[in-house]
MIDRENDO-611725 format. One line per 3 residues: number of its first residue (from 1); their letters; for each residue x, y, z of C-alpha. Coordinates in Angstrom, 2 decimals. Layout:
NUM = A = X,Y,Z ~ ...;
***
This chain:
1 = XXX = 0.00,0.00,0.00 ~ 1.03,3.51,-0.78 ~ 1.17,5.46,2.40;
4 = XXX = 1.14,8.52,1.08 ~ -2.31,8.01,-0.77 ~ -3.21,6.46,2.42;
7 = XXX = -2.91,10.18,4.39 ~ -4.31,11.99,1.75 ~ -7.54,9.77,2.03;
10 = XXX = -7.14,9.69,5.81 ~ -6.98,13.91,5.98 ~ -10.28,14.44,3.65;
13 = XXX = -12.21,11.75,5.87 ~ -16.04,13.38,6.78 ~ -17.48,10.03,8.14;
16 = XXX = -18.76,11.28,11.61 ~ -20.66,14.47,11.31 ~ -20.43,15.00,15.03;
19 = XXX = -16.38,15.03,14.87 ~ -16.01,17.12,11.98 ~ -18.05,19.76,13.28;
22 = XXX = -16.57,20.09,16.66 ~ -13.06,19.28,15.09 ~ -13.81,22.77,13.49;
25 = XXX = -15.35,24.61,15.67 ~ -12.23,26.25,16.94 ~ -10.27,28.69,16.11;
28 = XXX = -8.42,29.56,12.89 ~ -4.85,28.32,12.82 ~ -5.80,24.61,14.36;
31 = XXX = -4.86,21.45,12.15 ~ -8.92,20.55,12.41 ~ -9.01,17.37,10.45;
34 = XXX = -8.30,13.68,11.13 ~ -4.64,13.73,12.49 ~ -2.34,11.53,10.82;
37 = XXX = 0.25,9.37,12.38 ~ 3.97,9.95,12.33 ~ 7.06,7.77,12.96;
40 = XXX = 8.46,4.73,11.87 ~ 9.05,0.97,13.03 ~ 8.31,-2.17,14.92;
43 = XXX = 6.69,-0.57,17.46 ~ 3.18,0.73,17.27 ~ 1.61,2.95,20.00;
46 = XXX = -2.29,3.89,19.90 ~ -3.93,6.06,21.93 ~ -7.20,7.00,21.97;
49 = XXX = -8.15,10.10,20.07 ~ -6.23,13.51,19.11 ~ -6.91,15.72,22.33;
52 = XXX = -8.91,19.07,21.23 ~ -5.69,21.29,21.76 ~ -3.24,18.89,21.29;
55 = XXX = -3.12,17.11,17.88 ~ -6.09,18.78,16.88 ~ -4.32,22.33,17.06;
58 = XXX = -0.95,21.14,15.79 ~ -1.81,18.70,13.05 ~ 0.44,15.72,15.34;
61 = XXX = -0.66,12.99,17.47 ~ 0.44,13.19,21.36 ~ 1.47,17.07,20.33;
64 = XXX = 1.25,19.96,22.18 ~ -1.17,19.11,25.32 ~ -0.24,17.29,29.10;
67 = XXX = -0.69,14.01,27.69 ~ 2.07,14.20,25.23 ~ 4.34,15.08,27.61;
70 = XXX = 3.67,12.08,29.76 ~ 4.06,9.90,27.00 ~ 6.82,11.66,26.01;
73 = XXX = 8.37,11.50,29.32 ~ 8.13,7.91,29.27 ~ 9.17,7.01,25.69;
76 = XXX = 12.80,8.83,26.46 ~ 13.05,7.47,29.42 ~ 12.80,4.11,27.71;
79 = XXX = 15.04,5.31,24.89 ~ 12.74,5.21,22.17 ~ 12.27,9.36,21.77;
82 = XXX = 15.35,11.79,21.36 ~ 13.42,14.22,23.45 ~ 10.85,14.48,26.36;
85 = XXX = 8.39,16.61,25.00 ~ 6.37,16.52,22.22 ~ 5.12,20.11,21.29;
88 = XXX = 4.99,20.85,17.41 ~ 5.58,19.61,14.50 ~ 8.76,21.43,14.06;
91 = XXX = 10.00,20.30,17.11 ~ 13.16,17.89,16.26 ~ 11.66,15.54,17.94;
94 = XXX = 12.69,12.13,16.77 ~ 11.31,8.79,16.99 ~ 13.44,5.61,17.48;
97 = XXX = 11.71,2.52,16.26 ~ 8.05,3.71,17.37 ~ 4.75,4.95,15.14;
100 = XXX = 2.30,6.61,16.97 ~ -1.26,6.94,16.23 ~ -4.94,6.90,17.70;
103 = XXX = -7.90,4.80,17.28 ~ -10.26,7.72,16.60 ~ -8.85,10.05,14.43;
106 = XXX = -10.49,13.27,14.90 ~ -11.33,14.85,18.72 ~ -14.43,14.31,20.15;
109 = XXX = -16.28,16.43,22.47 ~ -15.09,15.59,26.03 ~ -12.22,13.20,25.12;
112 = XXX = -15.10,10.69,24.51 ~ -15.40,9.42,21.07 ~ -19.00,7.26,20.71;
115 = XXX = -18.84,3.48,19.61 ~ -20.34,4.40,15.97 ~ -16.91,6.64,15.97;
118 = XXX = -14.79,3.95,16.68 ~ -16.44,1.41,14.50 ~ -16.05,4.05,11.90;
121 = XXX = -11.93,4.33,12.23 ~ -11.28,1.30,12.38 ~ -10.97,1.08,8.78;
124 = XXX = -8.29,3.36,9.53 ~ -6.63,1.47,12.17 ~ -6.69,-1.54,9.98;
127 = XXX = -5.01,0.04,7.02 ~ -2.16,0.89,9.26 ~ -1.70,-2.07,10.99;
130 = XXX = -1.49,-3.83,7.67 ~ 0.93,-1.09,5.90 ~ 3.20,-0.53,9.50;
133 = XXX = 3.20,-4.73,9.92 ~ 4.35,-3.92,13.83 ~ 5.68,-6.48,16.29;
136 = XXX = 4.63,-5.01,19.06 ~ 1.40,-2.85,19.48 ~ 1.10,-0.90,22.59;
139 = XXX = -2.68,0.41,23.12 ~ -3.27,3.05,25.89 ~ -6.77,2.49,27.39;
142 = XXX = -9.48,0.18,27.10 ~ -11.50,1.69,24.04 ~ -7.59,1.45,22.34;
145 = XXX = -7.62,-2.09,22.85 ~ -10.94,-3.02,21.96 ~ -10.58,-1.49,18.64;
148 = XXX = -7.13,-3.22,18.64 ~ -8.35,-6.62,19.81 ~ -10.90,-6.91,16.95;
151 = XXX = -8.33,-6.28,14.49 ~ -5.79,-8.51,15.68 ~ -8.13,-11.12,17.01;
154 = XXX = -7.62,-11.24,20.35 ~ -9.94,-12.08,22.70 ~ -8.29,-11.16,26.35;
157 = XXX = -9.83,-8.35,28.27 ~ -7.82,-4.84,28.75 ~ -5.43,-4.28,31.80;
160 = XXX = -2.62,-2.31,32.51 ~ 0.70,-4.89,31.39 ~ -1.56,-7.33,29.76;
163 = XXX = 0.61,-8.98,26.72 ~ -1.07,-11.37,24.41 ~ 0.81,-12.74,21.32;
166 = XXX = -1.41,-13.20,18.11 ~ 0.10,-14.56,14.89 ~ 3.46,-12.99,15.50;
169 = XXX = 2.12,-9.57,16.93 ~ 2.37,-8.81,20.41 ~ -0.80,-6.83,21.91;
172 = XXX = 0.68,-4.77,25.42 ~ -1.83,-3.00,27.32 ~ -1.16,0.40,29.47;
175 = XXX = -3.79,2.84,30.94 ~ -3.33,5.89,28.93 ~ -1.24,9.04,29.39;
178 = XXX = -3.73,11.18,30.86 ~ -3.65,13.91,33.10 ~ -6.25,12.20,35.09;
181 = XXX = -4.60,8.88,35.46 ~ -0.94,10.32,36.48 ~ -2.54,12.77,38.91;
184 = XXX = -5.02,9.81,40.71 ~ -1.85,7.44,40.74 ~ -3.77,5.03,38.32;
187 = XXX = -0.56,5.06,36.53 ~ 3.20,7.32,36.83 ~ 5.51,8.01,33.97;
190 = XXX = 7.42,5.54,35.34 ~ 5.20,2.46,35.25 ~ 4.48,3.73,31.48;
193 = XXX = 8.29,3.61,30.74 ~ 8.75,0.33,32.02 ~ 6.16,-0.66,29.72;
196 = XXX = 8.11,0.82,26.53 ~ 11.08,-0.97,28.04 ~ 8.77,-4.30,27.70;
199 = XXX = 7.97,-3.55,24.18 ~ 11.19,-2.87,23.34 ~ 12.14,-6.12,24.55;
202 = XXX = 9.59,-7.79,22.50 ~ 10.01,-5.89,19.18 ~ 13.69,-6.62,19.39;
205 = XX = 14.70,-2.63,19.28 ~ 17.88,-1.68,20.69;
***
């Protein structure tokens, strides 16, 4: 598959009327449009959705809002990001063996993307497994691995350092970057990087 044809068709998607209006309801100068993936390798991470400031503003996934820098924080400390911020796309910011993308590619209202949404990007999600072919696929959050599981075929319910193994891939699970789950303790930067350290192990980088 070409990937380049693949982000042109992925940037003019309309599917979900409720997503592209919000996704444009802000102000002039935001990205507002599905946010493509960047990066490169064995190693596929997929969060949830672009956050409404974050991606959504800057035209990057895990760009530019307090998630991204968690993950951030946690990908260099694992040694698979030259830098421990993520903050525009002109940020020489480099990957090392990791693609990052989203199940939903546009940002919903509230950080909550609805189940027709997710069934509606998956499309997307399956393209890119099938163009990336990744060893390892790291989902952060439940709806991440749901949308993951039915690609891949797994079966196993979502928790935090779950790691199934499906004809050759490896499906990790991790609660998601969030403000809200580093400030309640439901996860640190540090459990996350130990994580990246697993899939690292598993995809054979470094």
């Amino acid at each position: 598959m070409d990937f380049g044809d693949f982000l042109r068709r992925l940037t003019a998607c309309r599917a979900c009327s409720r997503l592209v209006e919000y996704r444009s309801s802000f102000p002039p100068g935001y990205w507002a449009k599905p946010v493509p993936p960047w990066g490169s390798g064995p190693i596929m991470v997929v969060g949830l959705a672009p956050a409404a400031r974050g991606g959504n503003r800057t035209g990057r996934m895990f760009t530019g809002d307090r998630s991204s820098q968690n993950l951030f924080r946690a990908l260099y400390e694992a040694g698979l990001a030259s830098r421990p911020y993520s903050i525009s796309r002109d940020d020489g910011v480099e990957l090392h063996g990791v693609y990052i993308t989203s199940a939903v590619k546009c940002a919903p209202p509230g950080n909550k993307p609805t189940a027709e949404e997710v069934k509606n990007c998956s499309r997307w999600l399956r393209e890119e497994v099938e163009i990336v072919k990744p060893r390892v696929v790291v989902a952060l959050g439940r709806v991440a691995w749901r949308a993951l599981s039915e690609i891949l075929g797994v079966r196993e319910e979502f928790r935090h350092g779950a790691v199934v193994e499906k004809n050759g891939v490896y499906l990790v699970g991790a609660y998601h970057p969030s403000p809200r789950n580093i400030n309640t303790g439901r996860t640190t930067v540090e459990e996350l990087a130990e994580v990246f350290k697993l899939a690292k192990r598993l995809a054979g980088v470094g």
